[in-house]
C-alpha positions as CSV (number, residue, x, y, z in Angstrom):
1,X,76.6,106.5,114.0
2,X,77.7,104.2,116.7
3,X,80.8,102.3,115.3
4,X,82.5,99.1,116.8
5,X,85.9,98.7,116.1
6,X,88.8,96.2,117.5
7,X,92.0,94.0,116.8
8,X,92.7,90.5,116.5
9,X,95.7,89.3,114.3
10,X,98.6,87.1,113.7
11,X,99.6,85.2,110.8
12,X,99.6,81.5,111.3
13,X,102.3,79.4,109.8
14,X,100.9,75.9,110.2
15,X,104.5,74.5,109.3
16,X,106.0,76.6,112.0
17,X,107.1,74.5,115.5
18,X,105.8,76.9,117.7
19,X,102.6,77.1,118.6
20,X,100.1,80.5,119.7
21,X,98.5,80.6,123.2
22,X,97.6,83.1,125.3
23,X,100.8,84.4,125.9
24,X,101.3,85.7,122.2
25,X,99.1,87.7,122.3
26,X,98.4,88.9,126.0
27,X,102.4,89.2,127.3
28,X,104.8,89.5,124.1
29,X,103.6,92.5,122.9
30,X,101.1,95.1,124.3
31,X,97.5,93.7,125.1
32,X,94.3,96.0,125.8
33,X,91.1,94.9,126.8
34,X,89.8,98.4,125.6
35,X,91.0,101.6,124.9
36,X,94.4,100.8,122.9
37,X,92.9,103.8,120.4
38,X,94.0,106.3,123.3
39,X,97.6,105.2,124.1
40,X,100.5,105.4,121.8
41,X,100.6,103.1,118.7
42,X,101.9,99.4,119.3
43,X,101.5,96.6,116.5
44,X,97.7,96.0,115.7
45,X,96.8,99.5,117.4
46,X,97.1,101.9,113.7
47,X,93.9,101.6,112.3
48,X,92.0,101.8,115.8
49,X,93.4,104.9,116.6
50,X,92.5,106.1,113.0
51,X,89.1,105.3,113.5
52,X,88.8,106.9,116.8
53,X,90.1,110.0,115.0
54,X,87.8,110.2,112.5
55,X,85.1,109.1,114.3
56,X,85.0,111.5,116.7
57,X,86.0,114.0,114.4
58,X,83.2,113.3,112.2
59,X,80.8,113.2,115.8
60,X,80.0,109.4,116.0
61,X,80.0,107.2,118.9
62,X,83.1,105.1,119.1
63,X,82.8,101.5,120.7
64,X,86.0,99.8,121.6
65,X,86.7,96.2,121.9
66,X,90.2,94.0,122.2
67,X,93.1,94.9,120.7
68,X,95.5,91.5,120.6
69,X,98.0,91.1,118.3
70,X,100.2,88.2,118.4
71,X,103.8,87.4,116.7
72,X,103.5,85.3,113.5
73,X,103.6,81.1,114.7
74,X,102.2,78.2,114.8
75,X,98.6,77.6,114.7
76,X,96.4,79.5,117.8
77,X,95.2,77.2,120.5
78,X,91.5,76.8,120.0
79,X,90.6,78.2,123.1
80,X,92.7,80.8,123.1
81,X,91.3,82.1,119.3
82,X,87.1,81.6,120.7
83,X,88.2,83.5,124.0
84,X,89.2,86.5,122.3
85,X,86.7,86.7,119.0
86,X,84.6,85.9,122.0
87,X,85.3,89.6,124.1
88,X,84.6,90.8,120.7
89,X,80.8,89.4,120.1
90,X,80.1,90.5,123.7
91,X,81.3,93.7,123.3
92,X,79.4,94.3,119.8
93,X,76.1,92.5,121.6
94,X,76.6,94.4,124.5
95,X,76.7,98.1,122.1
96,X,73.9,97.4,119.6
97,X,72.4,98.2,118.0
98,X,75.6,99.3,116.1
99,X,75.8,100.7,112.6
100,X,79.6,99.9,112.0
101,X,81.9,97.4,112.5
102,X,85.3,98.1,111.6
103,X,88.1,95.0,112.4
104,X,91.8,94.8,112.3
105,X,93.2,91.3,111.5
106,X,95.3,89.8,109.7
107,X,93.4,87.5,107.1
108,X,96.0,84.2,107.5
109,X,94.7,83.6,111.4
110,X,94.4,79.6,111.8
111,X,93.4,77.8,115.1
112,X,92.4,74.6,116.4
113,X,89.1,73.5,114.3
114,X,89.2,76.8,112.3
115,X,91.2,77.5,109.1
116,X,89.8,80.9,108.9
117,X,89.4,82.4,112.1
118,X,88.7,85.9,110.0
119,X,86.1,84.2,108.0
120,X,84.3,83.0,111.2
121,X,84.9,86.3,113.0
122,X,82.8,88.0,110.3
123,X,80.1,85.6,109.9
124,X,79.1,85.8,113.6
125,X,79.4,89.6,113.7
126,X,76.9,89.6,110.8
127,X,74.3,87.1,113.1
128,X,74.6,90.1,115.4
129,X,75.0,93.2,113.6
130,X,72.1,92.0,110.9
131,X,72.4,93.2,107.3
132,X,71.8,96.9,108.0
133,X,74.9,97.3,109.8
134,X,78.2,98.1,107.7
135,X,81.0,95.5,108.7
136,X,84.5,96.3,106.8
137,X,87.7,94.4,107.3
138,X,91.4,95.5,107.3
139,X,93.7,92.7,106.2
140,X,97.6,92.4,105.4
141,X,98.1,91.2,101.9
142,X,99.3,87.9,103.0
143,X,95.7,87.0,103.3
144,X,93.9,84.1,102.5
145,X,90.6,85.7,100.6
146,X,88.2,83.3,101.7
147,X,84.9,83.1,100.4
148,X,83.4,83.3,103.7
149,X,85.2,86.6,104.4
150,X,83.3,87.8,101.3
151,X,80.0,86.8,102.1
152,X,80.2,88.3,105.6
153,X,81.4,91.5,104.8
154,X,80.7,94.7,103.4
155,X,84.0,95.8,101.9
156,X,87.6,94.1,102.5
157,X,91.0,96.5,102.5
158,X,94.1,94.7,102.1
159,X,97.6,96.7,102.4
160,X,98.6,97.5,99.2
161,X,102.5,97.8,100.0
162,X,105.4,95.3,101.4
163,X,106.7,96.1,103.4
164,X,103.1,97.3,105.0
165,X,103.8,101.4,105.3
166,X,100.2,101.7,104.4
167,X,98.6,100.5,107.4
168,X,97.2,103.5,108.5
169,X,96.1,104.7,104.6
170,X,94.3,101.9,104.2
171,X,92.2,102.4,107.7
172,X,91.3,105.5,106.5
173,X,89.9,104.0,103.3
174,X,88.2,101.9,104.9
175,X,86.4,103.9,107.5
176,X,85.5,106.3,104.6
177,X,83.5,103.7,102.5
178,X,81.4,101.9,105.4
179,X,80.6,105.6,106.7
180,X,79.7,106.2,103.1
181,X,77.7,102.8,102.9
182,X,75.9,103.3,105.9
183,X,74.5,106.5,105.0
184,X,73.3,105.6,102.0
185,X,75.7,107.3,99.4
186,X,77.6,103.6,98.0
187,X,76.5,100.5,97.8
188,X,79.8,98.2,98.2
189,X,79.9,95.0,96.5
190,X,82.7,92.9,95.6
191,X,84.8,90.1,93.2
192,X,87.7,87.8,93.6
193,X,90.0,86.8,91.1
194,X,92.1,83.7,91.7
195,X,95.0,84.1,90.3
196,X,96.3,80.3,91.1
197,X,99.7,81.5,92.2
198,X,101.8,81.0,95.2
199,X,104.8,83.3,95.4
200,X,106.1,86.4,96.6
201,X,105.6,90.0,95.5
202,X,107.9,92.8,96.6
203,X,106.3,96.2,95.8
204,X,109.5,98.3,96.2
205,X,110.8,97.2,92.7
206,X,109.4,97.1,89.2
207,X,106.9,96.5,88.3
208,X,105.3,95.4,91.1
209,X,105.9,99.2,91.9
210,X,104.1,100.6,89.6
211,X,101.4,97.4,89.5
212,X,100.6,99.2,93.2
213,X,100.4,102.7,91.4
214,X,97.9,101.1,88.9
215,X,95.5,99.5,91.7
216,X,95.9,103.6,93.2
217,X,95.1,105.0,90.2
218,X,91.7,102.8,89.5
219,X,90.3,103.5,92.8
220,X,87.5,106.8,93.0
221,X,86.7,106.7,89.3
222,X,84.1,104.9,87.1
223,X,82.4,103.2,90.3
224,X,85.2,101.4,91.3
225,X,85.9,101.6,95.4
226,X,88.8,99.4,96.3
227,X,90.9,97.7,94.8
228,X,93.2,95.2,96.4
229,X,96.2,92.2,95.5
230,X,96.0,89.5,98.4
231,X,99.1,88.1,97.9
232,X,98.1,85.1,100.0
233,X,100.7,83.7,102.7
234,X,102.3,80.7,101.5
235,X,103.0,78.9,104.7
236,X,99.0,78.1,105.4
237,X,98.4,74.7,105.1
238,X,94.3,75.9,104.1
239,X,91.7,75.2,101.3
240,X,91.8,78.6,99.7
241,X,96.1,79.8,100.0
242,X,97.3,81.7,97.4
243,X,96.8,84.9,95.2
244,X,93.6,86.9,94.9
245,X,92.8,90.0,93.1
246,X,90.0,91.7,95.3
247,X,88.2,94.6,93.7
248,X,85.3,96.4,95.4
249,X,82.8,98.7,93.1
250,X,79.6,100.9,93.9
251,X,76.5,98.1,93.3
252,X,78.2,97.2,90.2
253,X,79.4,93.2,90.3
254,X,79.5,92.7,86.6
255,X,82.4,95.2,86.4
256,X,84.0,94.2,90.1
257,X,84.3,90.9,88.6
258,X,85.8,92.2,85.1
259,X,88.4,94.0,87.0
260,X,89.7,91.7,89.3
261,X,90.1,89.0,86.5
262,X,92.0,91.7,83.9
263,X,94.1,92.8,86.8
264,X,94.6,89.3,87.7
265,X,95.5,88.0,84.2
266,X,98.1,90.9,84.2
267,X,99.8,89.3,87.5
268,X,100.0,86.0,86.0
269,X,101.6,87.7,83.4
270,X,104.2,89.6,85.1
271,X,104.9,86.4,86.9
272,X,108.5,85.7,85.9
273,X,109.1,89.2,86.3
274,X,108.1,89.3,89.5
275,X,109.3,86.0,91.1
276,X,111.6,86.5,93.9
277,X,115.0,85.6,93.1
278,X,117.7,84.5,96.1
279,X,121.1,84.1,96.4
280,X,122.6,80.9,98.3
281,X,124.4,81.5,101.5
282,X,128.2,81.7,100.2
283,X,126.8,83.7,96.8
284,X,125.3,86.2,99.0
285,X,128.4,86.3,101.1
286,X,130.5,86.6,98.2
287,X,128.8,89.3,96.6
288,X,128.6,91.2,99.5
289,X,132.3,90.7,100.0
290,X,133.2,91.9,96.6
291,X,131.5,95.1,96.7
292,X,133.2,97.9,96.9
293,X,132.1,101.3,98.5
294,X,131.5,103.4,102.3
295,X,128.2,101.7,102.7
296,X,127.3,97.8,104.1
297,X,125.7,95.1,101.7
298,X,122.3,94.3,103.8
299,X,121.0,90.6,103.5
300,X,117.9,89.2,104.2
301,X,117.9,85.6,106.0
302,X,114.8,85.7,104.5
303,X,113.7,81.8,105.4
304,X,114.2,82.9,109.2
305,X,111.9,85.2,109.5
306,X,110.0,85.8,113.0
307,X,107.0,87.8,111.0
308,X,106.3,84.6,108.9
309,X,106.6,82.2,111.9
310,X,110.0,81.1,112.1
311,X,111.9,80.5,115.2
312,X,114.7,83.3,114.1
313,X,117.4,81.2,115.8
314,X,118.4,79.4,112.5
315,X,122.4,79.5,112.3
316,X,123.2,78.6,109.2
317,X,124.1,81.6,108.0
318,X,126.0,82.5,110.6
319,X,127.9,79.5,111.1
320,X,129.1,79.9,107.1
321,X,130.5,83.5,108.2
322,X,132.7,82.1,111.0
323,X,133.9,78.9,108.5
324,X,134.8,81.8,105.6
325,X,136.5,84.1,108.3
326,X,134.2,87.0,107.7
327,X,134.5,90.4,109.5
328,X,133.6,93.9,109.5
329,X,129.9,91.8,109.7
330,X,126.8,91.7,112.0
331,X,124.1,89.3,112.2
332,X,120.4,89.7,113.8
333,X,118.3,88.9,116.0
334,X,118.6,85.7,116.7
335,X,116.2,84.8,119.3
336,X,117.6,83.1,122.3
337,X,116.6,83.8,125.7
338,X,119.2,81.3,127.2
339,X,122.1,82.9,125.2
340,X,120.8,86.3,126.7
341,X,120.5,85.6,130.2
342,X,124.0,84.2,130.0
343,X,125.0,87.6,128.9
344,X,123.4,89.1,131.3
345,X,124.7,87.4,134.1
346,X,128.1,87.2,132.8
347,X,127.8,91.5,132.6
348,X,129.5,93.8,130.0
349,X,133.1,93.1,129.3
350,X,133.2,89.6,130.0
351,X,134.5,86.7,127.6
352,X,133.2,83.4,127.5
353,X,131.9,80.6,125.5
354,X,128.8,80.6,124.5
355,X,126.1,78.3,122.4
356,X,123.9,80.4,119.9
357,X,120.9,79.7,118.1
358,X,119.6,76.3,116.9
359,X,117.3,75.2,120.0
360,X,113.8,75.3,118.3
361,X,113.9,72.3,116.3
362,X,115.2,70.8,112.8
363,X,114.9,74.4,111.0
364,X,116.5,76.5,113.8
365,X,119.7,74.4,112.3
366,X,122.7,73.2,114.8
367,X,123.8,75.4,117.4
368,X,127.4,77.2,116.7
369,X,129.7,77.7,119.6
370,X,131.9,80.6,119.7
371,X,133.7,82.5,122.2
372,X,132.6,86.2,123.1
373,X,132.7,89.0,124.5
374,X,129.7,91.3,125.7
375,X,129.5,94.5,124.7
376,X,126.2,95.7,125.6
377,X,122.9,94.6,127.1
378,X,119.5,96.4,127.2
379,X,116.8,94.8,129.7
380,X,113.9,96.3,127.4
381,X,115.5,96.7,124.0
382,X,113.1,97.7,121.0
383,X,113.0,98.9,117.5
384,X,111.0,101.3,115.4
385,X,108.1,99.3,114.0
386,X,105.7,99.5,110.9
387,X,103.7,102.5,110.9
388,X,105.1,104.0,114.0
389,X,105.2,102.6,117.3
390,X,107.8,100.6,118.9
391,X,108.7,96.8,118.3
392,X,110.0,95.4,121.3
393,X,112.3,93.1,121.6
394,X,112.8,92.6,125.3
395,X,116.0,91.3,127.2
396,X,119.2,91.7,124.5
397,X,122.6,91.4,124.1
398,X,125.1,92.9,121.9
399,X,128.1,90.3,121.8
400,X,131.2,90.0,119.3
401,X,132.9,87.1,118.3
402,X,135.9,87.9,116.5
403,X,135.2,90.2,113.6
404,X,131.0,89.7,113.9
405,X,129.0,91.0,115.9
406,X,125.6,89.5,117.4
407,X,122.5,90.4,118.4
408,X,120.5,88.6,120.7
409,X,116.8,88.9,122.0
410,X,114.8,87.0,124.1
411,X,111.7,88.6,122.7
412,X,110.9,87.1,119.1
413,X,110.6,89.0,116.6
414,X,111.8,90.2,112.8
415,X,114.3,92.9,112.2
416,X,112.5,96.2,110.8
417,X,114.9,99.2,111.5
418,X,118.5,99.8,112.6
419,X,118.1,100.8,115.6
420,X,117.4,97.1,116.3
421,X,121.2,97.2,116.0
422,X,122.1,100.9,117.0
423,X,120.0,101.3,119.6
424,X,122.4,98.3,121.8
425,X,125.6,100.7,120.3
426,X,126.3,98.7,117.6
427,X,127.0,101.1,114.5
428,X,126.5,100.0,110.6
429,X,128.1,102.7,108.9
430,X,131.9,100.9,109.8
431,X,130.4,97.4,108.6
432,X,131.3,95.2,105.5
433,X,127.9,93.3,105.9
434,X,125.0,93.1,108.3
435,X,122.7,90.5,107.8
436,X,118.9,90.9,109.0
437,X,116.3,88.3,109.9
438,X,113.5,89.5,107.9
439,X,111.4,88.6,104.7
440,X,111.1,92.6,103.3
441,X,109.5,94.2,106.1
442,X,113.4,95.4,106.9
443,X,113.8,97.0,103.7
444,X,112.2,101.0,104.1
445,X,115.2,101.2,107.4
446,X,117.6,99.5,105.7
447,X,117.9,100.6,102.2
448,X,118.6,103.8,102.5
449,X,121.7,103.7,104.2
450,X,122.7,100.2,102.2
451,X,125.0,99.5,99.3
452,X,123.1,97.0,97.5
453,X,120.1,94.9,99.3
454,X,120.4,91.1,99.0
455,X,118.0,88.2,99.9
456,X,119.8,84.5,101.2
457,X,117.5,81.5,100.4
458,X,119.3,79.9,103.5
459,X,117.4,76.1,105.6
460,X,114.1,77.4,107.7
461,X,111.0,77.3,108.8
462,X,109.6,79.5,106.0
463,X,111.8,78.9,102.6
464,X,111.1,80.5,99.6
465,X,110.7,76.9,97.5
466,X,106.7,77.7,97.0
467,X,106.4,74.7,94.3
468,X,107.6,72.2,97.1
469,X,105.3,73.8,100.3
470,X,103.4,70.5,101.4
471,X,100.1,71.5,100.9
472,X,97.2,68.9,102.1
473,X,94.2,71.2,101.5
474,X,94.7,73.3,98.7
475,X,93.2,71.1,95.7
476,X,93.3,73.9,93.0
477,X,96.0,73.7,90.6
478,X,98.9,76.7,91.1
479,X,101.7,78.1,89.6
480,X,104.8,77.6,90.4
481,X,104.1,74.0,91.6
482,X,102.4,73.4,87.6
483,X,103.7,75.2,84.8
484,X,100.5,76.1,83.3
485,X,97.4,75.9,85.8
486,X,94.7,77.0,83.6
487,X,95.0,74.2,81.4
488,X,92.1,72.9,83.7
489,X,89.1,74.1,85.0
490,X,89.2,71.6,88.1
């Protein structure tokens, strides 16, 4: 078989201030015309080098296109988005006649002119490919399930865990089914369910934790291929946001259909059970302060998130901890090139005032003023990623400001593993508190060597209020915005 595979992802926040150009995706992070299957994994990269792996073990022809993975933001400049599905058309043309088409994105992609950029990837790979080639999709499960993405494909994966350790399981899943379909042994079909729900699931905890085992458990038995839960990302402004149960079944759509809506019907169920609760800033703090024990309380600045768009500069929290006098505490990354250079120019040891956070607009909150001293700076900082690789983080400072301690970046991204921390010298083991900018992707590095894990509903760009998200395109009725949304068909 001769198999095309590539990368194009981020996750579009259409509230978000800042928007995605070239730069996102070509000089943040690591960008490869070709070949980013041979080199060591960066974010986007997992499932291509999967599929080279077992493509060539299995003897087929591997044909590599772009790998481009940009930071969650604002929506992608139009241009930007058709130059790089663009390389990926000419690459497939340019290979045919092609059997496979395996793609890496993210499933909540929105540009200029195109609320879903997946959608319209795999619709123009089809004109190519025709319908005797395989095309199969690997999506994060904040996807938006589109019907378009349906129609085009032959079978969607979405990750079945958050935070997403299951990249690389999930590429292998998927390369086994369209190498299955294309010989002839399945027939992949598939069923939504919309579950008419916009919310947050967190699969380390019950019983979203053993909802995931359930899903497992269903796949490889009674026909039944795939099945997946698209969360949905709430933060997309687009027709078709919110939940999906996805199921994929050998030529059988009757029972793909059932599937999805039984499994669906039991997440509406679990609903109250599964609905993120938050603490507010100074009931986080205090919690955390009250605890008792050799090990920090972690909490998640969950509305400041980099990975769902935000500017991760929001201060709010912070500024509470210097009101309240809080020590034995550290707070990260707060992303602020101009606070960094300062650092850096000023060198280790030195002492001065400095103005953190709150320069990317009314979410990023008011800047807070402190004096500090530097205690370390890395010109290339970076932290373990999702699924290995490296996340890099770029200039950083380490500076303290009387009993807390701050990290600083000038490369934006989320917090997923100490050594975001560590890795400047700053330890966690002597610390009271340490607060992360992150959503959940933080919680595999952090838990273990945590106390108790708390999540802060603090001001910002991506707040966990899913009734009051000002959607403009969504017309369907969802829960938690109405109480019952079944009670009409419309």
């Amino acid at each position: 078989m001769k198999i095309a595979i590539a990368t194009l992802a981020t996750e579009t926040n259409t509230f978000s201030p800042i928007p995605t150009g070239r730069a996102a995706f070509t000089g943040e992070r690591a960008w490869f015309r070709t070949g980013a299957s041979r080199h060591p994994a960066v974010m986007g990269s997992s499932p291509l080098i999967e599929w080279r792996h077992r493509a060539e073990a299995d003897g087929h022809e591997i044909v590599e296109s772009i790998c481009a993975s940009a930071q969650p933001a604002g929506t992608t400049l139009r241009n930007i988005y058709e130059e790089l599905r663009d390389l990926i058309l000419a690459d497939i043309k340019a290979a045919m006649p092609v059997d496979v088409v395996l793609l890496c994105m993210h499933g909540a992609m929105v540009a200029d002119g195109y609320d879903d950029c997946e959608g319209d990837t795999l619709a123009r790979v089809r004109e190519i490919v025709g319908a005797r080639a395989t095309i199969g999709i690997e999506l994060d499960l904040h996807c938006h399930l589109t019907e378009l993405m349906r129609a085009s494909a032959d079978v969607i994966i979405t990750y079945k865990e958050y935070p997403h350790i299951d990249m690389v399981e999930r590429a292998t899943e998927l390369y086994a089914l369209c190498t299955a379909a294309q010989r002839g042994e399945i027939k992949p079909v598939m069923a939504y369910h919309d579950c008419r729900m916009v919310s947050m699931w967190r699969t380390t905890v019950e019983p979203m934790k053993s909802f995931v085992a359930k899903m497992a458990g269903l796949e490889g038995k009674d026909g039944v291929l795939s099945v997946s839960f698209g969360h949905g990302f709430p933060w997309g402004d687009v027709p078709e946001v919110g939940a999906k149960m996805l199921v994929v079944t050998d030529n059988d759509p009757a029972k793909a259909q059932a599937l999805a809506s039984e499994l669906g019907q039991e997440i509406w169920r679990l609903r109250e059970a599964c609905f993120p609760l938050h603490d507010t800033i100074d009931g986080g703090l205090d919690a955390a302060l009250a605890a008792e024990g050799g090990k920090p309380v972690v909490i998640a600045d969950v509305a400041d998130n980099a990975g769902g768009g935000a500017p991760s500069d929001n201060t709010h929290i912070l500024r509470r901890m210097v009101d309240r006098g809080v020590t034995d505490a550290v707070i990260g990354a707060f992303w602020d090139p101009v606070a960094v250079q300062f650092c850096t120019e000023a060198g280790v040891g030195a002492s001065f005032d400095l103005r953190i956070g709150g320069k990317c607009g009314t979410a990023s909150g008011d800047p807070v003023d402190l004096k500090v001293t530097v205690m370390a700076l890395a010109e290339n900082h970076s932290q373990g990623g999702l699924s290995g690789g490296r996340a890099p983080m770029g200039a950083s400072a380490w500076v303290r400001a009387g009993g807390i301690d701050i990290i600083l970046n000038s490369t934006r991204t989320q917090i997923f593993q100490p050594d975001a921390f560590t890795g400047l010298g700053c330890t966690l083991a002597d610390k009271k508190i340490v607060v992360v900018k992150s959503t959940q992707h933080f919680h595999a590095g952090f838990a273990p060597i945590a106390r108790e894990v708390r999540y802060v509903a603090a001001p910002g760009a991506i707040g966990p209020d899913f009734a009051a998200i000002p959607f403009t395109k969504r017309t369907t009725p969802y829960w938690p915005r109405v109480e019952d949304p079944w009670a009409t068909n419309s």
